[in-house]
C-alpha positions in Angstrom: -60.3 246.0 105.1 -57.6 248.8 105.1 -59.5 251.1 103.4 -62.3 250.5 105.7 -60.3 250.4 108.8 -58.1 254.0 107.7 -61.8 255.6 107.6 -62.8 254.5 110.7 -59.7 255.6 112.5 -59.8 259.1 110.9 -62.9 260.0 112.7 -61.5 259.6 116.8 -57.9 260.6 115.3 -59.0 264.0 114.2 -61.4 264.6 117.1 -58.6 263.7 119.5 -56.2 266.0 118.0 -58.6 268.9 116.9 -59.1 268.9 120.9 -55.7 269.0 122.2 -54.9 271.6 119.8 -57.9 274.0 120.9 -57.3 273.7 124.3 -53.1 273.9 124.5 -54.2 277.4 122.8 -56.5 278.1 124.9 -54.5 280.2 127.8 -57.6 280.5 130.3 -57.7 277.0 130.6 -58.2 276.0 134.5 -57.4 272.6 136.2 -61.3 271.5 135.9 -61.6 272.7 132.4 -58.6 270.9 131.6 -59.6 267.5 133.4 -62.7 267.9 131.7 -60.7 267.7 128.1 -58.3 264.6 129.7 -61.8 262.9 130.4 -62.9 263.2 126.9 -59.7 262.8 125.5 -59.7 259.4 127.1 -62.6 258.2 125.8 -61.2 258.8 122.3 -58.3 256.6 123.5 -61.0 254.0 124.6 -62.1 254.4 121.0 -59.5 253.9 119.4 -58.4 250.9 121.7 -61.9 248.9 120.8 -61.4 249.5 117.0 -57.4 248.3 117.5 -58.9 245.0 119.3 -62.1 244.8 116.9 -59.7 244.7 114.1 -57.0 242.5 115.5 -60.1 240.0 115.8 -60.8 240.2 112.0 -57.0 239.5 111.0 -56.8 236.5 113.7 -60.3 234.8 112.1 -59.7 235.6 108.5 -56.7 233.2 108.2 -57.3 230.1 109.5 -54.2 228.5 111.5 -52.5 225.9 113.3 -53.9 227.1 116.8 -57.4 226.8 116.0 -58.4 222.9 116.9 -61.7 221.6 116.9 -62.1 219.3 120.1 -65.2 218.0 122.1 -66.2 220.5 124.4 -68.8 220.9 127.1 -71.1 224.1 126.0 -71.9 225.1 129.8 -68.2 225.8 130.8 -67.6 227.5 127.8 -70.7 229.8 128.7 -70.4 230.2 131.7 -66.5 231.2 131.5 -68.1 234.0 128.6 -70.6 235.2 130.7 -67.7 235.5 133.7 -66.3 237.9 131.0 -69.3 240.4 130.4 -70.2 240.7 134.3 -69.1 243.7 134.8 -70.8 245.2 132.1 -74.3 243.8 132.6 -73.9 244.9 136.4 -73.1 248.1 135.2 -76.4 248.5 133.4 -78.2 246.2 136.3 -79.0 243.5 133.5 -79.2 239.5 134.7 -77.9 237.4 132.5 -79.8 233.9 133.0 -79.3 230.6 131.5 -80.2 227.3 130.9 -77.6 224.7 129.7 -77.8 221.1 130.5 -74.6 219.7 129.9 -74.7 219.6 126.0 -71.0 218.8 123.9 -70.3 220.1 120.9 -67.2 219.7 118.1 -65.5 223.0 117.8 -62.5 225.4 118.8 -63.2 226.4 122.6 -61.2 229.4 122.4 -63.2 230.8 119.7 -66.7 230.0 120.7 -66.1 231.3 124.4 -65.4 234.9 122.1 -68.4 234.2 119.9 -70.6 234.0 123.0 -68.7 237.0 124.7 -69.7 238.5 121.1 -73.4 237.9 121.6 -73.8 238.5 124.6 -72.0 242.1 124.6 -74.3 243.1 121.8 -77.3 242.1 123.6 -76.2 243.6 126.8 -75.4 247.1 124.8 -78.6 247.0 122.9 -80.5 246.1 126.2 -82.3 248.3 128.7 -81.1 248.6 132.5 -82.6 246.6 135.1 -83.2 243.8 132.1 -82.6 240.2 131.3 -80.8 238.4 128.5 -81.4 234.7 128.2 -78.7 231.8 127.1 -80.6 229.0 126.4 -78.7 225.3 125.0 -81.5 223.4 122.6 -80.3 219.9 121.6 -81.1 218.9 118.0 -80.2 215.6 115.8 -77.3 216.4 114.7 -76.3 220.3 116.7 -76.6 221.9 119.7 -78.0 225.3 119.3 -76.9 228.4 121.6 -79.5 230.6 121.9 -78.8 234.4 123.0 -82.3 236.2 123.5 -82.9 240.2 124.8 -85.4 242.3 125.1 -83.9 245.5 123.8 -84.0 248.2 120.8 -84.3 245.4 118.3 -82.9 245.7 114.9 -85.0 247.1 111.8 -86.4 244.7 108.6 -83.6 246.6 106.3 -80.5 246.3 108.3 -81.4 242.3 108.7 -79.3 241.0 106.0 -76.3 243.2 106.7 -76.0 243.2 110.5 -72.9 240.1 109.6 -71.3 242.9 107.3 -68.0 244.1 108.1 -68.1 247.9 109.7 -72.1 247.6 108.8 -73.7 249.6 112.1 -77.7 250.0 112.0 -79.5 253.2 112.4 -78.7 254.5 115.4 -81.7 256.4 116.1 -83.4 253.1 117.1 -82.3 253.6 120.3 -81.9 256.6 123.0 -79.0 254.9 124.1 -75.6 255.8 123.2 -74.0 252.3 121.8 -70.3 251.9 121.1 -68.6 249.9 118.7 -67.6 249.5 115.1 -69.8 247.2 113.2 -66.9 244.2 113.5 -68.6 242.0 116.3 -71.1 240.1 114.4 -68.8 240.4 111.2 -66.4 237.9 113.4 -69.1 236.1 115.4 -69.7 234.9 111.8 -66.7 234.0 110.8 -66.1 232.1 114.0 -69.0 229.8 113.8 -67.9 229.4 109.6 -64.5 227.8 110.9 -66.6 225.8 113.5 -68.9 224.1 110.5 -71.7 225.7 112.5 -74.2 228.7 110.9 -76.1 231.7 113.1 -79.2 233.6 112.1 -81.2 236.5 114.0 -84.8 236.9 114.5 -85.3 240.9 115.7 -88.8 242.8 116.1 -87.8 246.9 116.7 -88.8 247.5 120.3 -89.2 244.5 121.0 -85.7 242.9 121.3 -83.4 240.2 119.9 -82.6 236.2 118.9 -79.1 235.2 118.0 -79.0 231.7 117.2 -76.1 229.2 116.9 -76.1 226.2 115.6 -72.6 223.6 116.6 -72.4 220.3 115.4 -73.3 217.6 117.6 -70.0 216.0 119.8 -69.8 212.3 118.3 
């Protein structure tokens, strides 16, 4: 994971620097020009914050510890509390984010699932056109509960199926006009997250025609 991580900081490191160094030379520099720079200079900070986080994520998953408890948990609160977390960005794009719990309990580590739905549903919500909807849906089963996370956006490609779970994988980015953020770690921890909650998650994806994340908890004796 160093190696990986040392690569993928390199990139937003040298921009960053490379543009502070042009433009401190630069002696016609005026104060729009040189907001301009600060503006993009911060979104290389912004960069390198989300990798920082992304990667903190990894290290707190990969080792299992005393914090992480698995309790009997209501699924809607845990939802709802995750989907409190991505308003802002789905009203930012005009996205509704609609769902459909009935009050389902599952065996599992609160904490963590409320980030593997934040996960999910930032993905979708990136991936996702404006003025669109992503669905939450709770299906109960024998023996699990099943979170289902459904959009309608740029949908992933046969090939990068398998990998999408990969740490630092990112599909071709020329399936969508949009320009999407991030460092190929989300889904590499959404996986690992559902793994220490004895659960499993697959994806069902048609390019252009959106996305299925589904979850599947064990059932709260």
């Amino acid at each position: 994971i160093l190696t990986d991580a040392s690569h993928e900081l390199n990139t937003p490191l040298t921009v960053l620097k490379t543009s502070l160094e042009v433009n401190l030379r630069n002696k016609k520099l005026n104060l729009e020009e040189a907001k301009e720079v600060l503006r993009s200079n911060l979104e290389d900070v912004d960069s390198l914050q989300s990798l920082s986080e992304e990667l903190m994520g990894v290290v707190m998953y990969q080792k299992q510890n005393g914090n992480f408890k698995l309790t009997k948990i209501a699924l809607p609160l845990v939802i709802n509390s995750a989907i409190g977390q991505v308003k802002a960005l789905a009203e930012k794009k005009k996205i509704i984010i609609k769902m459909e719990a009935a009050k389902n309990f599952v065996t599992g580590d609160e904490k963590s699932l409320r980030e593997l739905v934040v996960i999910l549903l930032d993905n979708a919500i990136k991936y996702s056109p404006s003025k669109s909807i992503v669905n939450v849906d709770v299906k109960k089963g024998d023996s699990v509960i099943q979170i289902i996370v459904k959009d309608n956006g740029a949908g992933i490609k046969k090939e990068d199926l398998p990998h999408i779970f990969d740490r630092f994988y990112r599909a071709d980015r020329s399936r969508t006009k949009q320009k999407i953020g991030g460092y190929g770690l989300g889904l590499s921890i959404a996986k690992r997250i559902v793994t220490l909650n004895n659960g499993s998650i697959r994806v069902e994806s048609e390019v252009g025609r959106g996305s299925v994340f589904t979850v599947s908890l064990p059932k709260a004796k």
